[in-house]
Backbone as ProteinMPNN parsed JSONL, in Angstrom:
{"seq_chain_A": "XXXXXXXXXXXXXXXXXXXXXXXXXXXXXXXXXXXXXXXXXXXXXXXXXXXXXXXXXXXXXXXXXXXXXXXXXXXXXXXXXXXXXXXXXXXXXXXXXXXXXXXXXXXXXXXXXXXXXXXXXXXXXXXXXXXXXXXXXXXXXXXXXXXX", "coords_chain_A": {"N_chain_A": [[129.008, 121.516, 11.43], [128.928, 119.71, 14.345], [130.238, 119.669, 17.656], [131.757, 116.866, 18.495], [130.703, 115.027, 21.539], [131.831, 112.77, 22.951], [135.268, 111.396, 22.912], [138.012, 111.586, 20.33], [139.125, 109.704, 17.829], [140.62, 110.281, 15.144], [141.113, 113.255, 13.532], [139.486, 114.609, 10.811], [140.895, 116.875, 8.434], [140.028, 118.372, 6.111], [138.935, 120.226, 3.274], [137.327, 119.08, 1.011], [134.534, 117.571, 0.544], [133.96, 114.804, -1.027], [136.574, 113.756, -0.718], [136.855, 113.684, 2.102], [134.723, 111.558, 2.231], [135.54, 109.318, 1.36], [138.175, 109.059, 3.203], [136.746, 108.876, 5.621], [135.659, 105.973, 4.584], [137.521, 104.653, 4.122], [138.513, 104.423, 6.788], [136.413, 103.088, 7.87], [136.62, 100.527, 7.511], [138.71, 99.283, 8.843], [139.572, 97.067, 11.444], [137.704, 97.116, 14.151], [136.561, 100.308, 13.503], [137.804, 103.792, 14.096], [136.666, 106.32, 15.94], [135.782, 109.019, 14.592], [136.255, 112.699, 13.557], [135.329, 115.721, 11.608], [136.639, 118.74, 9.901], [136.333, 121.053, 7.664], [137.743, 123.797, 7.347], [140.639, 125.403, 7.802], [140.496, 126.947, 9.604], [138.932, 125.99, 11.776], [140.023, 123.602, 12.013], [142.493, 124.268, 13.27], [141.051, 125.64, 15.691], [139.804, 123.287, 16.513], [142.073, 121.669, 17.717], [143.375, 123.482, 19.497], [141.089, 124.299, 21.086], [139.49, 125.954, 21.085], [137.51, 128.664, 20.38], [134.295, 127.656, 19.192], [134.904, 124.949, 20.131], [135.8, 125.349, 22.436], [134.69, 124.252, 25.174], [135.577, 121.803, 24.519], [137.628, 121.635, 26.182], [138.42, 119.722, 28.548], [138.372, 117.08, 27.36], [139.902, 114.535, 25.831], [142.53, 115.099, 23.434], [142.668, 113.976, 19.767], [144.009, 111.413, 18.845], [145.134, 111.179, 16.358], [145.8, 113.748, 13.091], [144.701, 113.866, 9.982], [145.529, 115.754, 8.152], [144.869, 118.152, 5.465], [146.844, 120.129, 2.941], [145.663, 122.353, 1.712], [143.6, 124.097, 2.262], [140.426, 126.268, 3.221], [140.171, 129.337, 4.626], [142.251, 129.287, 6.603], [145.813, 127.558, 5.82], [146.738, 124.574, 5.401], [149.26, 124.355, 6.359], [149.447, 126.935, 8.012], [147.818, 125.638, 9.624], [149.588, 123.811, 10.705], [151.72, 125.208, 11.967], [150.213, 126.34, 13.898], [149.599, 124.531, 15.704], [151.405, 123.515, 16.509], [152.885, 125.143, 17.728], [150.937, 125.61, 19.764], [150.855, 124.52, 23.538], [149.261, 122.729, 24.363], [148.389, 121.028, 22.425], [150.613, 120.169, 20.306], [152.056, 117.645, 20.446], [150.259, 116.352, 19.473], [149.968, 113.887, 16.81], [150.278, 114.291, 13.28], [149.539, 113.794, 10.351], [149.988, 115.104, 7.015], [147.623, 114.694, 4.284], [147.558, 114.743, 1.32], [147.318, 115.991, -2.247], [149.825, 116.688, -3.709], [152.82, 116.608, -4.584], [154.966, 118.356, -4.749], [158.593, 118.924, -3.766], [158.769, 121.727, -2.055], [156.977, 121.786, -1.047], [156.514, 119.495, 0.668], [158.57, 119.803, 1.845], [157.887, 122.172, 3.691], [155.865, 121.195, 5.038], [157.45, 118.986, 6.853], [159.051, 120.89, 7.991], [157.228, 122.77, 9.607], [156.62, 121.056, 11.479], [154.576, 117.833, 10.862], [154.238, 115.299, 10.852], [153.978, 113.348, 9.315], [153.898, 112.214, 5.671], [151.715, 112.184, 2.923], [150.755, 111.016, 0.404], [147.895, 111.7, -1.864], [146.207, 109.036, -3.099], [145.144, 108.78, -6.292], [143.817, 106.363, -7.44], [141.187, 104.417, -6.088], [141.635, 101.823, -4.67], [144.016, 102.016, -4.109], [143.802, 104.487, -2.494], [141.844, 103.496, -0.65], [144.233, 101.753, 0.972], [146.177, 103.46, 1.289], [145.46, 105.31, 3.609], [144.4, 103.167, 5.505], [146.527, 102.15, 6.002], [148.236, 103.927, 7.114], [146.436, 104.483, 9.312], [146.801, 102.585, 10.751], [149.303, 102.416, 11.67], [149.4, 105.098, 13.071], [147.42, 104.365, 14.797], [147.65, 102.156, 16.244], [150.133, 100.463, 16.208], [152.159, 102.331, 16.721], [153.739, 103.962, 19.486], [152.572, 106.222, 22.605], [151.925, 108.651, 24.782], [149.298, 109.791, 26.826]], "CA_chain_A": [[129.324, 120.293, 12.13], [128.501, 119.988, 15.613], [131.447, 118.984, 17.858], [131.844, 115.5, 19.64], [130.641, 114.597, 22.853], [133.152, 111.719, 23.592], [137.243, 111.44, 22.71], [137.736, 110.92, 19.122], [140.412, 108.703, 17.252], [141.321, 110.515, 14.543], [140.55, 114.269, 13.312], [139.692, 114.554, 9.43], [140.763, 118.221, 7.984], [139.896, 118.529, 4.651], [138.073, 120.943, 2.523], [136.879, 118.205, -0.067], [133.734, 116.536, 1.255], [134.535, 113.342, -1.648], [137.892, 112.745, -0.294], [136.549, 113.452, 3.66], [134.226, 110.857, 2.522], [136.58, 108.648, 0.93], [138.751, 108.969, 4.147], [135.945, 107.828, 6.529], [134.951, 104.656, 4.273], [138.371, 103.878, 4.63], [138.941, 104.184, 8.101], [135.4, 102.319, 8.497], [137.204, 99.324, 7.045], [139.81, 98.776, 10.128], [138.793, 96.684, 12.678], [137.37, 98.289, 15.252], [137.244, 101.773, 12.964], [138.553, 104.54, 15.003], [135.657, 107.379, 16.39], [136.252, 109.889, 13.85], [135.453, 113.781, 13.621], [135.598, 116.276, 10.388], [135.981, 119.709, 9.799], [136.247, 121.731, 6.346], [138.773, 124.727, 7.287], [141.735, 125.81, 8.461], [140.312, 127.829, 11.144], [138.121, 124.728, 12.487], [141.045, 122.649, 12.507], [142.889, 125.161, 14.715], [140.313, 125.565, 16.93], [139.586, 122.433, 17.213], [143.043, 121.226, 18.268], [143.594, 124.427, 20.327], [140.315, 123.843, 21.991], [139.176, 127.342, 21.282], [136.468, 129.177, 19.862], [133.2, 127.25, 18.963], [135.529, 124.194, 20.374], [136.114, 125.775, 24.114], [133.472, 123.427, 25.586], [136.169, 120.309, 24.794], [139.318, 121.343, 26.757], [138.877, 118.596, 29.26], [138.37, 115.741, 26.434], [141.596, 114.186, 24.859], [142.958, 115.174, 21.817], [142.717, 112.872, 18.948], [145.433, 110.268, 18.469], [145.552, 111.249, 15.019], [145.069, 114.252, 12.7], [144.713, 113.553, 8.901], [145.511, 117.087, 7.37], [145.213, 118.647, 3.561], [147.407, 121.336, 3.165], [144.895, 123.515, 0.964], [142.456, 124.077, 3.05], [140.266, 127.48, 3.565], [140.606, 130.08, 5.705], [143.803, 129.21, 6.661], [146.05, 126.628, 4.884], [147.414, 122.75, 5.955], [150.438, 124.718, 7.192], [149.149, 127.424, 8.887], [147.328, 125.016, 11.114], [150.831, 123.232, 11.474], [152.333, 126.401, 12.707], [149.928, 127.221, 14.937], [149.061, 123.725, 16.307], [152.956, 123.186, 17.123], [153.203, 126.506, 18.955], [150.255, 125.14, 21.614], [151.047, 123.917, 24.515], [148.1, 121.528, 23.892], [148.411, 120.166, 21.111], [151.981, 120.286, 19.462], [152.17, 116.219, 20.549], [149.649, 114.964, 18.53], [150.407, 113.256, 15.183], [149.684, 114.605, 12.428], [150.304, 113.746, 8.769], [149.47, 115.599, 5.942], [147.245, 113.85, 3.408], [147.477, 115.787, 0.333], [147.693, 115.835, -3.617], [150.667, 117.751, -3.588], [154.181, 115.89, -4.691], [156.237, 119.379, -4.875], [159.479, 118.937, -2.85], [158.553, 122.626, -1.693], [155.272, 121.058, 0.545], [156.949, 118.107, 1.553], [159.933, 120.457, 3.224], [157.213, 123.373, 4.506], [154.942, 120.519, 6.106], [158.39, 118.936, 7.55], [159.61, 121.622, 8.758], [156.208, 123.291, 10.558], [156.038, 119.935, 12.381], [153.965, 117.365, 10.195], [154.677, 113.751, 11.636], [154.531, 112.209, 7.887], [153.193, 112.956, 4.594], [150.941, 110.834, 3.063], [150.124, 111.198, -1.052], [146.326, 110.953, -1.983], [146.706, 108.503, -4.434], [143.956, 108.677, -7.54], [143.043, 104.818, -7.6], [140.351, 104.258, -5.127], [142.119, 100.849, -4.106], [145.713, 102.456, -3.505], [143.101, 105.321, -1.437], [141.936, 103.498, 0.997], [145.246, 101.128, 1.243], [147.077, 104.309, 2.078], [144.597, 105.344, 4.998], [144.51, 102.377, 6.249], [148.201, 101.784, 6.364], [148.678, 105.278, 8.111], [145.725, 104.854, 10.357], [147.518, 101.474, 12.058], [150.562, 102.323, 12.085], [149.568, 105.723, 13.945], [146.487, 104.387, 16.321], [148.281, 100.614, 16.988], [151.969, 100.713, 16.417], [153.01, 103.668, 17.146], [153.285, 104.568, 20.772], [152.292, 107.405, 22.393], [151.38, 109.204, 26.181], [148.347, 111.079, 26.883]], "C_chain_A": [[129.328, 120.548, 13.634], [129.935, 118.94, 16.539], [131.234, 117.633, 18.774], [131.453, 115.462, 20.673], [131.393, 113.627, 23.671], [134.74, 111.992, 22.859], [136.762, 110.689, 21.226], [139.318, 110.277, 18.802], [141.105, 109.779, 16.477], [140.578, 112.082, 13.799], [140.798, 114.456, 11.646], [139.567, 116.184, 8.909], [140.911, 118.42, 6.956], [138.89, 119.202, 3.815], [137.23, 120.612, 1.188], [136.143, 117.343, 0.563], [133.996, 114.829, 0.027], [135.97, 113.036, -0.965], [137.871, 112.756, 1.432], [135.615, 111.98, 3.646], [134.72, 109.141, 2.581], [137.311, 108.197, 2.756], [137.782, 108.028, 5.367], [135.544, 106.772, 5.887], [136.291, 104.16, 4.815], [139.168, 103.347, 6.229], [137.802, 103.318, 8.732], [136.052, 100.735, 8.369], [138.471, 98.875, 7.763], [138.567, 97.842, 10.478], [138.803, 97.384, 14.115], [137.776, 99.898, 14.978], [136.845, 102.752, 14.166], [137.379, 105.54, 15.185], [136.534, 108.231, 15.657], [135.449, 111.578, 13.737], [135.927, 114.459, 12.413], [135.677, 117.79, 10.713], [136.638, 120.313, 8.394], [136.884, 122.695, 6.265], [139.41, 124.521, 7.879], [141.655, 125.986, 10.049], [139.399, 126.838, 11.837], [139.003, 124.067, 13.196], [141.888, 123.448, 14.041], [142.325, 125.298, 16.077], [139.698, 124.483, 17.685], [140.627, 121.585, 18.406], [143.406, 122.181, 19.34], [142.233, 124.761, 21.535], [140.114, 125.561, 22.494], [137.863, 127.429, 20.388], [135.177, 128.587, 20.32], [133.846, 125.348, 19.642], [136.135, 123.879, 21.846], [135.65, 124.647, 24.701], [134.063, 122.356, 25.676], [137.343, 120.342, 25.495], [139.063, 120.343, 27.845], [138.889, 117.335, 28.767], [139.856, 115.554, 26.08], [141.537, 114.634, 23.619], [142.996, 114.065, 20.869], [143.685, 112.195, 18.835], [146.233, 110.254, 17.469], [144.911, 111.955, 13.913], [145.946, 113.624, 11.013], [144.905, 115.015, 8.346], [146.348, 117.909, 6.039], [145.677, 119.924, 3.856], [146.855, 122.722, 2.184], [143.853, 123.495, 1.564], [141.97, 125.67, 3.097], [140.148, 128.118, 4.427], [142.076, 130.039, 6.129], [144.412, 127.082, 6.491], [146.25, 125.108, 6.136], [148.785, 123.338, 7.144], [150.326, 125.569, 8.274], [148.711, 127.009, 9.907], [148.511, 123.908, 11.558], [151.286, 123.932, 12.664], [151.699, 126.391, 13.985], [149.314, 125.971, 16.318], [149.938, 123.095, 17.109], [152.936, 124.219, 18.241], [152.169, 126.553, 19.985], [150.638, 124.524, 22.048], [150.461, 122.146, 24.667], [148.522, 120.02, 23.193], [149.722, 120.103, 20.334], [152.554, 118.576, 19.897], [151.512, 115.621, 19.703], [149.487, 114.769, 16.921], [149.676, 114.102, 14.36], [150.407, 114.543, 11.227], [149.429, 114.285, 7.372], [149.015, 114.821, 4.961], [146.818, 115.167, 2.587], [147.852, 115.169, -0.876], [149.243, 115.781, -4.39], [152.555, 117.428, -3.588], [155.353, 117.102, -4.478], [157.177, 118.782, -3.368], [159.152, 120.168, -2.214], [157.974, 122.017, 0.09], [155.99, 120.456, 0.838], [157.81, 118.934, 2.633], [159.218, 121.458, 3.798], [156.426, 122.497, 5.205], [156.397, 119.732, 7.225], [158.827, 119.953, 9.217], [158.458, 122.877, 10.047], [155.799, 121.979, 11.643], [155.253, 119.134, 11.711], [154.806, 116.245, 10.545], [154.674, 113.178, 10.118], [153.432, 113.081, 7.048], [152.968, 111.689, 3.802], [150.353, 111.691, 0.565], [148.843, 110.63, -1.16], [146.559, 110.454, -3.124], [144.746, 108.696, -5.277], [143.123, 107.389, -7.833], [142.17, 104.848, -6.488], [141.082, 102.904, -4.248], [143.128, 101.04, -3.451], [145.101, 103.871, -2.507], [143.175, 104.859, -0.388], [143.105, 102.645, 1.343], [146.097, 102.376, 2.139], [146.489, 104.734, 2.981], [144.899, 104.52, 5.612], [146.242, 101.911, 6.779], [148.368, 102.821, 7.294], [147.545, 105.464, 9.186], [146.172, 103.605, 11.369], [148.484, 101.748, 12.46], [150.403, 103.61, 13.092], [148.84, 105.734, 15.684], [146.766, 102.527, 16.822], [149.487, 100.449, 16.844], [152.585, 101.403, 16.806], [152.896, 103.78, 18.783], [153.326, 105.414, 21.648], [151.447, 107.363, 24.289], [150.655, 109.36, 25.847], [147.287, 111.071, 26.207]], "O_chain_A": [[129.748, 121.622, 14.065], [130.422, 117.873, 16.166], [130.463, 117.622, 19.734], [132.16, 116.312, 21.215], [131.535, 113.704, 24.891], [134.993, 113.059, 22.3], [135.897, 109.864, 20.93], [140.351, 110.413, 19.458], [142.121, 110.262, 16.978], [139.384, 111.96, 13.524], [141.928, 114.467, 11.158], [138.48, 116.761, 8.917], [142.056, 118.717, 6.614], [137.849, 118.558, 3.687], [136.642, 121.426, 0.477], [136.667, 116.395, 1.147], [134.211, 113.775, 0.627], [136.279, 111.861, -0.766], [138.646, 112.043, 2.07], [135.608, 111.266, 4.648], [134.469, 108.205, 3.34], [136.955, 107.191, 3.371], [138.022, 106.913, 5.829], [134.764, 106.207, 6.654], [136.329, 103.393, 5.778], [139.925, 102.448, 6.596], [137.962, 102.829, 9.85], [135.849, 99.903, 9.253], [139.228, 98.088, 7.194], [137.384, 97.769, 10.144], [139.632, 97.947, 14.831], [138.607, 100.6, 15.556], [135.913, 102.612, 14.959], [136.919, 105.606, 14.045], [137.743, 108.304, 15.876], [134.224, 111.669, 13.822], [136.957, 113.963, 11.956], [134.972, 118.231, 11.621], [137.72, 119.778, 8.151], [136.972, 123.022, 5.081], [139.276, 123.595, 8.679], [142.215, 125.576, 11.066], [139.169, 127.348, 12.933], [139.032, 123.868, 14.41], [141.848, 123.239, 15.253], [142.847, 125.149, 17.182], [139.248, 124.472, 18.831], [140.293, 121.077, 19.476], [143.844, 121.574, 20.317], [142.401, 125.339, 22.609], [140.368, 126.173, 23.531], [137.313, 126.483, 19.823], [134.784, 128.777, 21.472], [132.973, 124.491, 19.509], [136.658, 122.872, 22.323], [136.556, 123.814, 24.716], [133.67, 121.588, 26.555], [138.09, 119.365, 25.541], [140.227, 120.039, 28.104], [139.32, 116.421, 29.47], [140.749, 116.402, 26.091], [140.578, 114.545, 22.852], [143.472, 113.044, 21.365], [144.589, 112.999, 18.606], [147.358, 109.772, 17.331], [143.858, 111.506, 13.462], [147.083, 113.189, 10.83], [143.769, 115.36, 8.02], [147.511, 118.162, 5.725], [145.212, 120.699, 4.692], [147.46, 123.778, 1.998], [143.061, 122.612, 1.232], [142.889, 126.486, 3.03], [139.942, 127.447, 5.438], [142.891, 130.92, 5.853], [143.891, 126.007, 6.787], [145.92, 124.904, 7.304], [149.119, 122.923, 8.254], [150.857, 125.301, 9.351], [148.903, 127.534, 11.003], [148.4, 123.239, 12.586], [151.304, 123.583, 13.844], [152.336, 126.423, 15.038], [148.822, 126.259, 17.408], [149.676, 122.372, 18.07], [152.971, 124.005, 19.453], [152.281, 127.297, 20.959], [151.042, 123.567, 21.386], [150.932, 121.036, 24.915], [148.772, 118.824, 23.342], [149.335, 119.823, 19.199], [153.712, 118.389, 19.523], [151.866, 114.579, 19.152], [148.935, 115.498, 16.097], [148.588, 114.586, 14.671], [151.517, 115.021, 10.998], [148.391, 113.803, 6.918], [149.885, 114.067, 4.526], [146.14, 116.149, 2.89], [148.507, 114.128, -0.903], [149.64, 115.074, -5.316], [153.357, 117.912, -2.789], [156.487, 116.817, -4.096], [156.705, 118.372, -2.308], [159.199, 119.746, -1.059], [158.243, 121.907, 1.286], [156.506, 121.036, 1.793], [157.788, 118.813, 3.857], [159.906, 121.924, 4.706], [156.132, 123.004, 6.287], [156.29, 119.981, 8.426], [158.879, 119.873, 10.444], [158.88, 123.546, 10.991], [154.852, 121.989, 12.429], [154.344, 119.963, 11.716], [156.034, 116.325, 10.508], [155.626, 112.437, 9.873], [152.627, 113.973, 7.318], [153.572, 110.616, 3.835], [149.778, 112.621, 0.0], [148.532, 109.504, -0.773], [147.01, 111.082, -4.083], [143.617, 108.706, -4.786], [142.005, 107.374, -8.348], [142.67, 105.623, -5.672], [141.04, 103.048, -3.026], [143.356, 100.478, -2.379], [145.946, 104.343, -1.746], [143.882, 105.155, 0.575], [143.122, 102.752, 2.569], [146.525, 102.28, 3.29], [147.324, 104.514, 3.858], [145.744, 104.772, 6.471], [146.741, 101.457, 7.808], [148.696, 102.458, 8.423], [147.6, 106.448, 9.923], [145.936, 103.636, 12.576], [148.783, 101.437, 13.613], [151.146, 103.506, 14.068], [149.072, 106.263, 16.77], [146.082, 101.897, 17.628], [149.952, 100.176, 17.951], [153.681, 101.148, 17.304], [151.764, 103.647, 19.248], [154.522, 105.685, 21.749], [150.752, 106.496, 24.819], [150.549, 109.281, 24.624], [146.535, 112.045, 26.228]]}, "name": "protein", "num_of_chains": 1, "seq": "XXXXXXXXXXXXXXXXXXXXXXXXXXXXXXXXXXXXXXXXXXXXXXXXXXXXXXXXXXXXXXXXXXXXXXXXXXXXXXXXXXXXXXXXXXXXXXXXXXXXXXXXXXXXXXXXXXXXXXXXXXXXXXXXXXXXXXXXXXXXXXXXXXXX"}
């Protein structure tokens, strides 16, 4: 995946291209859907938000408004890129809610507690799918409000 040239809305980190795809139909279905970017690991996500690696090239762009992130992800997990996305300078402001399978009380209190702005269940119906996207993509890129 080749990285953005303009400011994106909302950053999709998920290691399941059906439910990355899933995610962008549903965010196509706002009005006025949000400039969206993807990436497939851990270590993407990181670098993308930390505005390192293969990702250097964007530190003067904005950060997304809003990251979508699965906490099984490869290379390194949903949490690990909590951890390490809290402890930048950067990036430890911008939203992020875990969209995951993953009901254990365990996850819910390890994404909590690494910083994870909300947690978001992928529901199995395709209708209650994109409902829950869309509910969590207004409330974080038009209700919510937010510097920077």
């Amino acid at each position: 995946m080749t990285a953005p040239q303009k400011a994106i809305d909302v950053l999709i980190a998920d290691d399941d291209a059906d439910d990355r795809a899933l995610t962008l139909r549903a965010l196509g279905g706002l009005s006025g859907p949000p400039a969206s970017f993807q990436v497939d690991d851990g270590m993407d996500a990181i670098d993308y938000l930390c505005r390192q690696g293969r990702f250097s090239e964007l530190a003067p762009a904005p950060l997304p408004r809003l990251v979508l992130l699965d906490l099984k992800l490869r290379l390194r997990s949903g949490l690990e890129v909590l951890q390490t996305v809290r402890g930048d300078g950067l990036s430890r402001r911008v939203p992020i809610v875990v969209l995951t399978s993953s009901e254990h009380d365990r996850d819910i209190d390890a994404a909590y507690r690494a910083g994870a702005n909300g947690y978001v269940l992928k529901p199995g119906v395709y209708e209650q799918y994109m409902t829950a996207i869309q509910q969590t993509a207004r409330y974080w890129l038009e209700v919510n409000l937010s510097t920077g």
